[in-house]
Legacy VTK file of the C-alpha trace (Angstrom):
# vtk DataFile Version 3.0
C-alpha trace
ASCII
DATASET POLYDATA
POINTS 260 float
21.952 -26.609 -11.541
18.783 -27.426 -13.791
16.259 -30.264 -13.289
14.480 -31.605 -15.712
10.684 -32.984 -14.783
8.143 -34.492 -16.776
4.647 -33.763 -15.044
1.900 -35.914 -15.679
-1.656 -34.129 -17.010
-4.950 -35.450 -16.730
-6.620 -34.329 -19.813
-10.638 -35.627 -20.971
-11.088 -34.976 -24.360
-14.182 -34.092 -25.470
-16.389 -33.380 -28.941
-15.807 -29.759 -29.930
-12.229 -29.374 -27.800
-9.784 -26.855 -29.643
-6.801 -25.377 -28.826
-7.354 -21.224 -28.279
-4.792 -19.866 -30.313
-3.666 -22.540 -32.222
-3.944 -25.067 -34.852
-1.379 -27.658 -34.045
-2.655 -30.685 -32.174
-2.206 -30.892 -28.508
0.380 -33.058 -27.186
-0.422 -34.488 -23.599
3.680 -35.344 -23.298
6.569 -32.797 -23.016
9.328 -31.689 -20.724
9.973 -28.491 -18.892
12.934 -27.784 -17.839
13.511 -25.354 -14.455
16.085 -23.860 -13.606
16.867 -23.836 -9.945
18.731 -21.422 -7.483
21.558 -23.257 -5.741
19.608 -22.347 -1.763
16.530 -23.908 -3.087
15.585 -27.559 -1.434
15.487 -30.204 -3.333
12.510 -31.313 -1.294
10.138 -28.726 -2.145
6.847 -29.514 -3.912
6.555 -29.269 -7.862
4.074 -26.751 -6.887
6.142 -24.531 -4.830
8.597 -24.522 -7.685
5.905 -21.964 -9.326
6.324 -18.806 -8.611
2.993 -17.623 -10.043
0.116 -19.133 -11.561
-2.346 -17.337 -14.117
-6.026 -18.207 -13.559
-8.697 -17.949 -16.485
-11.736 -19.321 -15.356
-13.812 -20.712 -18.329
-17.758 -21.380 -18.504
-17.082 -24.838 -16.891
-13.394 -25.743 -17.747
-10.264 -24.245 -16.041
-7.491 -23.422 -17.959
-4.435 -22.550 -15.560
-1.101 -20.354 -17.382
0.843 -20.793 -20.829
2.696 -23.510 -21.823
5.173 -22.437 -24.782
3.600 -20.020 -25.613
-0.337 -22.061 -26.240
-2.634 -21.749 -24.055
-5.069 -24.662 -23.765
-8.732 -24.270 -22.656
-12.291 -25.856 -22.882
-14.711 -24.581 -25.235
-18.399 -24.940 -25.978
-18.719 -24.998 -21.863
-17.073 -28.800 -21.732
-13.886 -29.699 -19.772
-10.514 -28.859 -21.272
-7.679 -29.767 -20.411
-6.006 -28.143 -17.158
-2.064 -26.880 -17.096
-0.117 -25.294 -14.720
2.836 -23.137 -15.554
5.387 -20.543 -14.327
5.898 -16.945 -15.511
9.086 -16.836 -13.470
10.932 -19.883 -12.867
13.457 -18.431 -9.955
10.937 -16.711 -7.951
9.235 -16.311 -4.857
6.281 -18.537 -3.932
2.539 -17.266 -4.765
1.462 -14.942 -1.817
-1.994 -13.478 -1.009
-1.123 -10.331 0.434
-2.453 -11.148 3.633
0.579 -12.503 4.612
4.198 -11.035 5.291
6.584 -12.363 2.497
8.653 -15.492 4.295
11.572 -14.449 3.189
11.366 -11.006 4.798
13.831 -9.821 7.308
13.559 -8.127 10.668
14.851 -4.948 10.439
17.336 -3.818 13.447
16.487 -2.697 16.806
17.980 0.955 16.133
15.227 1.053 12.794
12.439 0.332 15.508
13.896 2.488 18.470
14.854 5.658 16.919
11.589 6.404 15.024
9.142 5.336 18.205
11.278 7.561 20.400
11.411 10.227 17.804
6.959 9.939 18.101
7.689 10.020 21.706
9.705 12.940 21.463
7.619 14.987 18.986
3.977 13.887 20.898
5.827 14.964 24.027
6.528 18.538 22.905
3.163 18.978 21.095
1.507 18.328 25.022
3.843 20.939 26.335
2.864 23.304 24.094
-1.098 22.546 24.656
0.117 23.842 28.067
0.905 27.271 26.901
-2.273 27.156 24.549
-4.457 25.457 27.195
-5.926 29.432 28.379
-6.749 30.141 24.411
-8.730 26.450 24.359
-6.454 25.183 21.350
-4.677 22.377 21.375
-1.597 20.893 19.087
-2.372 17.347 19.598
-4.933 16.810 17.025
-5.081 13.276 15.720
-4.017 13.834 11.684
-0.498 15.001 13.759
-0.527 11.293 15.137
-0.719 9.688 11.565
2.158 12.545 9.874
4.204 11.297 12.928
3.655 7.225 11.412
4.616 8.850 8.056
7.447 10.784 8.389
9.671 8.667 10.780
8.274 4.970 10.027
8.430 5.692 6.126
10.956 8.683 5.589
11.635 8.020 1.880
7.572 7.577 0.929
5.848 9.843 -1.708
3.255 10.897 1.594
6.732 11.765 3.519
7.791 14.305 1.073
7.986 18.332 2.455
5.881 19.380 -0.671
3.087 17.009 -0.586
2.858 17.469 3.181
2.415 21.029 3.163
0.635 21.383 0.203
-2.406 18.900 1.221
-2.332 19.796 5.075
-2.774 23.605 4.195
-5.274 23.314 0.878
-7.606 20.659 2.673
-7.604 22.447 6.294
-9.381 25.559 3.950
-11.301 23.246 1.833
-12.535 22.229 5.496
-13.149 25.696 6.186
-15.000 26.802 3.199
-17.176 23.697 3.149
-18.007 24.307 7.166
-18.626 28.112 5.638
-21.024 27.145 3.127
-22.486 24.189 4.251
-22.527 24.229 7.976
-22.114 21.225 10.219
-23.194 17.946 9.358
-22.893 14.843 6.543
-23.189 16.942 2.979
-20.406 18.968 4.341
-18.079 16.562 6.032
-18.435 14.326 2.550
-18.304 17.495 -0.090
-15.002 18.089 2.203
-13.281 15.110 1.618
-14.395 14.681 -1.876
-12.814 18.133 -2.626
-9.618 17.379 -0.496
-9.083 13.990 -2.792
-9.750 16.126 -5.776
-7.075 18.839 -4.552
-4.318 16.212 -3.435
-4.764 14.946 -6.914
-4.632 17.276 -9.536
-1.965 19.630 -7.447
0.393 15.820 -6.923
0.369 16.271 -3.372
-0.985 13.506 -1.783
-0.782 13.007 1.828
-3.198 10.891 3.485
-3.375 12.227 7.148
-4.633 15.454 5.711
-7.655 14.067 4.558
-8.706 13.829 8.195
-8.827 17.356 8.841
-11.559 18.929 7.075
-13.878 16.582 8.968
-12.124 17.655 12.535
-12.587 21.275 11.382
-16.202 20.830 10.966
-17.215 18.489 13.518
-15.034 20.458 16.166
-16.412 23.548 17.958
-12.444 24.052 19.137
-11.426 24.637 16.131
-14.489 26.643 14.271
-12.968 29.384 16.157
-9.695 29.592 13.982
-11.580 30.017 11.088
-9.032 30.397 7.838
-6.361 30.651 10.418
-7.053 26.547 10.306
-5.258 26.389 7.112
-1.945 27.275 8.883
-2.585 26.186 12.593
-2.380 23.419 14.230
-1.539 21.218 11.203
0.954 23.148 9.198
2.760 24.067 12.411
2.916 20.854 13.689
4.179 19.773 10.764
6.975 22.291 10.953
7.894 20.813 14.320
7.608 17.250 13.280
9.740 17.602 10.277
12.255 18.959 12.463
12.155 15.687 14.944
12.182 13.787 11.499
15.630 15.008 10.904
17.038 14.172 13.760
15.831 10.257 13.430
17.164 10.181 10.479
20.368 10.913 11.621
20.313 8.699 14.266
19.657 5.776 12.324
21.909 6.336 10.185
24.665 6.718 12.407
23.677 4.504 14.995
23.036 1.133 14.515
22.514 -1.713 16.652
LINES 1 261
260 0 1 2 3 4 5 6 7 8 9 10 11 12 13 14 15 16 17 18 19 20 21 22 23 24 25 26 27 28 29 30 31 32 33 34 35 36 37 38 39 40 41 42 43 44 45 46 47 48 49 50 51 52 53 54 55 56 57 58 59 60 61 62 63 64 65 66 67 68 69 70 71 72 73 74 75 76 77 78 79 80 81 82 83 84 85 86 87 88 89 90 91 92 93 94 95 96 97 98 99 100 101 102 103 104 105 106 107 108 109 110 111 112 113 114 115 116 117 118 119 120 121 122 123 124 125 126 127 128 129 130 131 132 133 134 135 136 137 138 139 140 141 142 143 144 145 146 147 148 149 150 151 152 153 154 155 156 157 158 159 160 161 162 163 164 165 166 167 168 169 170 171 172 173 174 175 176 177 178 179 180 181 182 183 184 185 186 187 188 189 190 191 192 193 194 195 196 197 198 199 200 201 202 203 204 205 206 207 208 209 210 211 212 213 214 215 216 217 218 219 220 221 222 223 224 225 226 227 228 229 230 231 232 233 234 235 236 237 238 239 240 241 242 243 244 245 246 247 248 249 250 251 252 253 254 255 256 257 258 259
């Protein structure tokens, strides 16, 4: 169904007022018509009918979106005329960002359960096998393996969650670690040379994976694992990864197959 509505503008006109990008005179009085979804109330505000609004702040004026394609604004730093319109007419109110979108659904309790269990599984197994390690003073529970965890079984399909980027980043920025720790020895010039280098590698190779920024800076600020030297680039992050990715299958599965 379509409505038709005829909103009312407060306009001052002013010496030295022109229209932006055109010559035809302004006319204060004309109809839009919106189209409306059949599950939209009646009741709602013209504002909240919408979707999105285009600031341009002026000197002094405000000029707010298009209307038919002219956009009207105040020149010579006087008051212009102010207009709001829509760039989509069947849309979703204007958000911030800092809130969840209201029409957002909960997902179901098997998309919640099966990847929290499936960090509880894979943490679980990592502890055991600090247990083994524990004489050797190693130890698989390093934090990045915490964040690859929120990656790979809260956001499966994500760019970060893909086998190449994930391998590629946690082995080239565990050496960059390394070789920084090598040349520049503990402290801030190496800890930020190390991360600028890791951004720079995730980059240009197209493998970006955020936990793996973290461990150049655990390499160097860690006696633990100074030890490994370049046996860092493989262990503990690419092998925990190897585990991991092997718990990641497995949620998958299950949440595909069982839902609740």
């Amino acid at each position: 169904m379509s409505l038709q509505l005829k909103p009312i503008h407060h306009h001052l006109h002013h010496r030295g007022l022109r229209h932006c990008h055109s010559q035809e005179p302004y006319r204060s009085s004309y109809r839009v018509q919106i189209a409306l979804s059949a599950s939209l109330h009646l009741n709602h505000s013209f504002i909240s009918l919408l979707p999105n609004f285009h600031l341009l702040n002026g000197k002094r004026g405000i000029s707010l979106g298009l209307f038919n394609g002219r956009r009207i604004c105040g020149g010579g730093g006087r008051i212009g005329h102010r207009s709001i319109a829509a760039s989509g007419i069947a849309g979703r109110p204007v958000s911030d960002g800092s809130k969840p979108d209201k029409g957002s659904v909960s997902p179901p309790l098997s998309d919640i359960l099966w990847p929290s269990a499936g960090a509880f599984v894979a943490m679980a197994m990592l502890g055991k096998m600090d247990q083994i390690l524990a004489p050797k003073g190693l130890s698989m529970t390093i934090a990045p393996l915490g964040a690859v965890c929120a990656v790979l079984f809260a956001t499966p399909s994500s760019p970060a969650a893909r086998k190449y980027n994930m391998f590629m980043a946690q082995i080239g920025c565990a050496a960059i670690g390394v070789l920084a720790f090598t040349l520049l020895g503990p402290g801030w010039l190496a800890r930020s040379s190390a991360l600028a280098a890791s951004m720079a590698f995730m980059i240009y190779t197209g493998s970006t994976h955020p936990p793996a920024a973290s461990l150049p800076i655990l390499f160097i600020d860690g006696a633990k694992m100074q030890q490994l030297n370049f046996w860092y680039a493989l262990f503990p992050g690419a092998a925990g990864c190897i585990l991991l990715c092997l718990v990641q299958e497995l949620v998958v599965y299950l949440k595909e197959k069982f839902k609740f």
